[in-house]
C-alpha positions in Angstrom: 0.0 0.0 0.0 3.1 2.6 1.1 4.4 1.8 -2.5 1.1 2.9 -4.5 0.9 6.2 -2.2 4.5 7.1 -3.1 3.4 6.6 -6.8 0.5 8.7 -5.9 3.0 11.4 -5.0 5.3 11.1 -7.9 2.4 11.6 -10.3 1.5 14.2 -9.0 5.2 15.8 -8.5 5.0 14.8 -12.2 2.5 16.7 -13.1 3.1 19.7 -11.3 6.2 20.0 -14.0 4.0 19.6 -16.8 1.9 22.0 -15.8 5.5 24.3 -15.5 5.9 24.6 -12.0 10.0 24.5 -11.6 11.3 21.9 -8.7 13.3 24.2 -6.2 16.0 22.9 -3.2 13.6 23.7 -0.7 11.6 20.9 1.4 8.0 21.0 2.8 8.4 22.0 6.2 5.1 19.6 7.3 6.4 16.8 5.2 9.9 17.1 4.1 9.5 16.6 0.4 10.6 18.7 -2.8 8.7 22.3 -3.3 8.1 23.5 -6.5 7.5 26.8 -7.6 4.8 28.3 -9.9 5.4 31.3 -12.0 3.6 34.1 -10.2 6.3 32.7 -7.4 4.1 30.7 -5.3 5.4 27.7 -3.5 3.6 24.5 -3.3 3.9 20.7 -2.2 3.4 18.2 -4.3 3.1 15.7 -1.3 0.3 17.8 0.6 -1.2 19.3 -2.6 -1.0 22.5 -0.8 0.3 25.8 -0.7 3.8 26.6 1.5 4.7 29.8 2.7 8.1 30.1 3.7 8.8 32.8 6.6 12.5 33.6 7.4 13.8 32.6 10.8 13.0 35.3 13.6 11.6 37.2 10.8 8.5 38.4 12.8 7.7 41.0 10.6 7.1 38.5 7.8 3.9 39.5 5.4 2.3 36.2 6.4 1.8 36.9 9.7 1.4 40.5 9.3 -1.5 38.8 6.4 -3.0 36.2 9.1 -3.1 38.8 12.1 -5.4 41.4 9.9 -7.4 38.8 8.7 -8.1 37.8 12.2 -9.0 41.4 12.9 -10.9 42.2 10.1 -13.2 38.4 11.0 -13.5 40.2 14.7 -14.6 43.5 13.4 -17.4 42.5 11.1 -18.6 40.6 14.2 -18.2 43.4 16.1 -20.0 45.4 13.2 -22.7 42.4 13.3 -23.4 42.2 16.8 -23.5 46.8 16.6 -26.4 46.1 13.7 -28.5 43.8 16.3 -28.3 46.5 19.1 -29.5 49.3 17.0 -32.4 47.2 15.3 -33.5 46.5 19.3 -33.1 50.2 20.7 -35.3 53.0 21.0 -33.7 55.2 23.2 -31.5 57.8 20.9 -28.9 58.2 23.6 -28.0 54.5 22.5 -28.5 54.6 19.0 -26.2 57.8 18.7 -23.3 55.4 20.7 -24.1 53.0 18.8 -23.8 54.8 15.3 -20.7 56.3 17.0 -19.0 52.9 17.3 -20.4 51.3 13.7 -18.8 54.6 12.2 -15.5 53.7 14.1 -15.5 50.1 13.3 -16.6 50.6 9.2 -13.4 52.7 9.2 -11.2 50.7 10.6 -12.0 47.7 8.6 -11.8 49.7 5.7 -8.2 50.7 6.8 -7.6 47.2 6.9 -8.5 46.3 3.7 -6.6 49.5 2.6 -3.8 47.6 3.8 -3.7 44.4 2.7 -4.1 45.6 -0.6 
């Protein structure tokens, strides 16, 4: 059985050739098999069929993670923004809907600083 998964794997290493991906000398960090390269530059293992981002060591700055952490803000803002919508469809009082438009006005632009940012 091991020896028709690692034909599994070498058809599709193959392919990934074909389809002009170029075989480079770095290893999958999950699996330790070859990574290839496509030609827009992205990284991917043939083993995992999946796409490999590389981060330089004690790089902490590294786009990545600067990618993952605003995606995790920009998820917890439009629940913020989501949970803001609920309150004000509930309220009467105006003191409460004027702190709540307040905060939604707050929130709308900081998400769209985010996506400002991340493009």
């Amino acid at each position: 059985m091991e020896k028709n998964s690692e034909d599994k794997d070498i058809k599709r290493m193959a392919e990934l050739l074909r389809k002009g991906a170029t075989l480079t000398d770095l290893t999958c960090p999950a699996c330790a098999s070859p990574l290839f390269r496509f030609k827009d530059g992205t990284l991917w293992c043939g083993k995992d069929e999946k796409k490999v981002i590389i981060a330089k060591e004690g790089d902490t700055n590294s786009e990545s993670s600067q990618n993952s952490a605003l995606d995790a803000l920009e998820i917890t803002l439009t629940a913020k923004v989501q949970e803001i919508q609920g309150k004000i469809k509930e309220t009467e009082s105006v003191d409460e809907l004027q702190k709540l438009s307040s905060a939604l006005s707050e929130l709308l632009d900081n998400l769209a600083k985010i996506k400002k940012m991340k493009s």
